[in-house]
N, C-alpha and C positions, 0 to 999 in steps of 0.2 A: 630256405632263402627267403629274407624280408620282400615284400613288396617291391620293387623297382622303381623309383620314382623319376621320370625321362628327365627333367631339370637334373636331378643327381649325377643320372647316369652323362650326363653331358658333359656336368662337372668334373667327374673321374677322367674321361676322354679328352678334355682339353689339358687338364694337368698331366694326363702321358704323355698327350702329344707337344708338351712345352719340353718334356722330358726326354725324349727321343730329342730331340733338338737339339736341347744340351749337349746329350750323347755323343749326337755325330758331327756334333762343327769341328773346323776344321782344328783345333784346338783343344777338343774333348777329349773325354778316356778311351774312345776308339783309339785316337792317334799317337797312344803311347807306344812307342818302339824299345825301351831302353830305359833300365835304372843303373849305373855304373857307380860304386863307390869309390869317394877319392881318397888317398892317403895323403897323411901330414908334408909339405911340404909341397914339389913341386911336380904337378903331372901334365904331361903330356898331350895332347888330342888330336888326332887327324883319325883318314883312312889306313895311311900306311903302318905295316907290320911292326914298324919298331918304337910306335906310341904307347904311352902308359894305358892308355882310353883308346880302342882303335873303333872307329862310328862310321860305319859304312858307306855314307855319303857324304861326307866331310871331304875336303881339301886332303891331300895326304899330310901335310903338317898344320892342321889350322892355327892353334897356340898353345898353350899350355896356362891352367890352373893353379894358381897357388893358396895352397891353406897353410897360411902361417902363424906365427906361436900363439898369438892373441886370440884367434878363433876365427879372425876374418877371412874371406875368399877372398881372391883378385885374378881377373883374367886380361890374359897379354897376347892379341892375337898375332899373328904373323903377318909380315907382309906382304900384301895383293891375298890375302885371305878370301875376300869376298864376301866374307860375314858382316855382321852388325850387331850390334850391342846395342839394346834398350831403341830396337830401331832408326837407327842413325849409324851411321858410319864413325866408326871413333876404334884408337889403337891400343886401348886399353880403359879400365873401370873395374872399381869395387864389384863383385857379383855379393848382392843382395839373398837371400835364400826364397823359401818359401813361408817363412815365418812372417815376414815384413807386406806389407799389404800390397806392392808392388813389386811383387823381386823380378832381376834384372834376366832381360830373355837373350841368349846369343842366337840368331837366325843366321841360316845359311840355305838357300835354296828351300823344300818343301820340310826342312828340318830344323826345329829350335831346340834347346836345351834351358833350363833354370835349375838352381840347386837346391836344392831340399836338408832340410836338418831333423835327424831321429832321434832324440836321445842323447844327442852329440856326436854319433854318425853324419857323414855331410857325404854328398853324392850328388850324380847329374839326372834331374828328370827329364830323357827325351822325347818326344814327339816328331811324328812325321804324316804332312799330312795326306801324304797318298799309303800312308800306313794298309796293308789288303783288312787287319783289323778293322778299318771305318770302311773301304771302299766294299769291303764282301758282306758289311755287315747284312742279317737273314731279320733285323725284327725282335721284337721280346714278344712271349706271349704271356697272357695276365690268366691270372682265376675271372671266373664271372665277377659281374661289379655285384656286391652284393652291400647294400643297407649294413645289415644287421652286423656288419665287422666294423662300422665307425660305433665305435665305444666311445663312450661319455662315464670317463673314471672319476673315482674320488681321488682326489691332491693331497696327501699329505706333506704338508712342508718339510723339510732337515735344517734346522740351524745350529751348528754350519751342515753347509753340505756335505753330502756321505762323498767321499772320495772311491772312486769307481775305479777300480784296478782294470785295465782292458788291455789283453795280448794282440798284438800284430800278426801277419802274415810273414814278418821278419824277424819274430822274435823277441822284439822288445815290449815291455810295458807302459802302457799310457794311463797317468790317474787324470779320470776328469771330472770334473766337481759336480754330483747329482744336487740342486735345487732341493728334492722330495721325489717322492714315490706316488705311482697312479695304480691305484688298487681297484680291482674291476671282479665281478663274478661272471664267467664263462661253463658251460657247459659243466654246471653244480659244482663248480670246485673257483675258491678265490684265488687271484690271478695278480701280482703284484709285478711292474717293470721302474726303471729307474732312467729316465729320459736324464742326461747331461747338457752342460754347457761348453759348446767349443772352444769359444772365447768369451771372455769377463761381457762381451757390450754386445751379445749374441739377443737375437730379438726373438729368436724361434730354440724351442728344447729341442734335441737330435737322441735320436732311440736306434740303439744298435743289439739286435734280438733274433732269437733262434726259437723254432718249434717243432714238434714232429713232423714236418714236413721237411724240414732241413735235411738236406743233402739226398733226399726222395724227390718229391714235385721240385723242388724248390733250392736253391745254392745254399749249400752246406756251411760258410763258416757265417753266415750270417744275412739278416736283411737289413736294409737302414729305414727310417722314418723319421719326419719332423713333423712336429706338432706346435699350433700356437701356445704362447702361453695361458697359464692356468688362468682361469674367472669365477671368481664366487664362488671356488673352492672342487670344480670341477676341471678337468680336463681330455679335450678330443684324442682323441686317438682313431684317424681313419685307417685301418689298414689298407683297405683298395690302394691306397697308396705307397703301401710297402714296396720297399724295391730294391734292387739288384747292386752290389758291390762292386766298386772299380773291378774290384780283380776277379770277380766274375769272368772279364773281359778280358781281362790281361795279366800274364807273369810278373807284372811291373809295376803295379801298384803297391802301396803299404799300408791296406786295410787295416781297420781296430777287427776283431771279432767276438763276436756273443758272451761276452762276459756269464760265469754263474748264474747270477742273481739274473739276468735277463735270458734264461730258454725254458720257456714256456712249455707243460706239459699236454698238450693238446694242440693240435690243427688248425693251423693260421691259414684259411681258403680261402683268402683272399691278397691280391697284390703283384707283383712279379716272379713268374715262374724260372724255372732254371734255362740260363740261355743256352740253345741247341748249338751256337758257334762257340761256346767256352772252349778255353783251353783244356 
């Protein structure tokens, strides 16, 4: 292990600890309860037995969803529902997905929903925020902070970008457009990963990557990382900062995972270790 530098080491600990944060607002991946997918046409949602969607703490009939022929949602809640749509009170509205920089929230007591689109699968992301997920949550625990896993890669550019095939946790395929490759020498052997862009106006690369430690110290279909962009033909890569996948956490998310080109032959010891409350 490098040196320890305590300015560094602070650094690492304040960025967990903004992380943890994240994690457990009331809002977070802790609070996911529920992924339900919808079919075409017109579904149902309450608690009771004879809804298309049955959501445990929902009204017995809250309203029903519709996906109709064009591709758009809309939700029509019931009467005295109690719910709210985009926080406000209103008896019906487009639901917007996950795609759109705001999609539209239905809340109803410690529970929201918003809809999500895979591939052209559409479904309900719920959350709850007394979820025992967020409220038992035990803690992650990390590798040592170690120096010597922030690498300072060479950037090779791609024009255009290498389109990065990446499998889900659901099955489906996501291509996301790699920028270039950050080629680095590790433990005598050359080491090449292919950071992506989420979106076109994305200010930070996102590194979705696997190593021998995967699914040993460490969660199995993968870890994530962002990185600034590239400068003067270099780029960071801190692993101390590597860390743990929604679905780490939960049944419920729709992780990318570890594509090929990105599982590393050696021992990434540094970052987030495998959480002891996983599923």
């Amino acid at each position: 292990m490098a040196k320890l530098d305590e300015a560094y080491s602070q650094e690492i600990e304040r960025w967990h600890a903004g992380r943890i944060e994240r994690l457990t607002a009331p809002n977070g991946w802790l609070s996911l309860v529920g992924l339900e997918w919808l079919k075409p046409g017109v579904n149902r949602i309450g608690s009771a037995a004879d809804n298309d969607i049955v959501l445990a703490k929902a009204p017995a009939h809250l309203g029903t969803v519709t996906w109709a022929d064009d591709g758009t949602l809309s939700i029509a809640l019931a009467p005295a529902s109690g719910a709210t749509i985009g926080g406000k009170p209103a008896p019906s509205a487009v639901l917007l997905d996950d795609s759109h920089a705001a999609p539209t929230t239905v809340a109803f007591g410690s529970v929201n929903f918003v809809a999500i689109d895979r591939s052209g699968r559409k479904g309900l992301r719920v959350r709850d925020s007394e979820a025992l997920t967020r409220t038992g949550f035990t803690g992650i625990e990390c590798f040592p902070v170690d120096p010597a896993w922030r690498i300072v890669a060479d950037w090779q550019p791609l024009d255009p970008p290498f389109q990065l095939a990446t499998g889900t946790v659901i099955g489906t395929i996501e291509n996301y457009p790699a920028p270039g490759k950050a080629v680095f020498q590790r433990d005598g052997q050359r080491c090449e990963l292919y950071p992506v862009l989420e979106t076109p106006s994305d200010t930070q690369l996102f590194l979705i990557f696997a190593d021998r430690t995967s699914g040993k110290e460490t969660y199995g279909a993968a870890r994530f990382l962002y990185a600034d962009m590239p400068s003067d033909g270099k780029l960071v890569l801190d692993f101390n900062q590597a860390y743990n996948p929604p679905c780490a956490f939960t049944p419920y998310a729709t992780c990318p995972l570890a594509p090929p080109e990105n599982r590393l032959d050696l021992r990434v010891t540094a970052g987030e270790l495998k959480y002891r409350g996983g599923h």
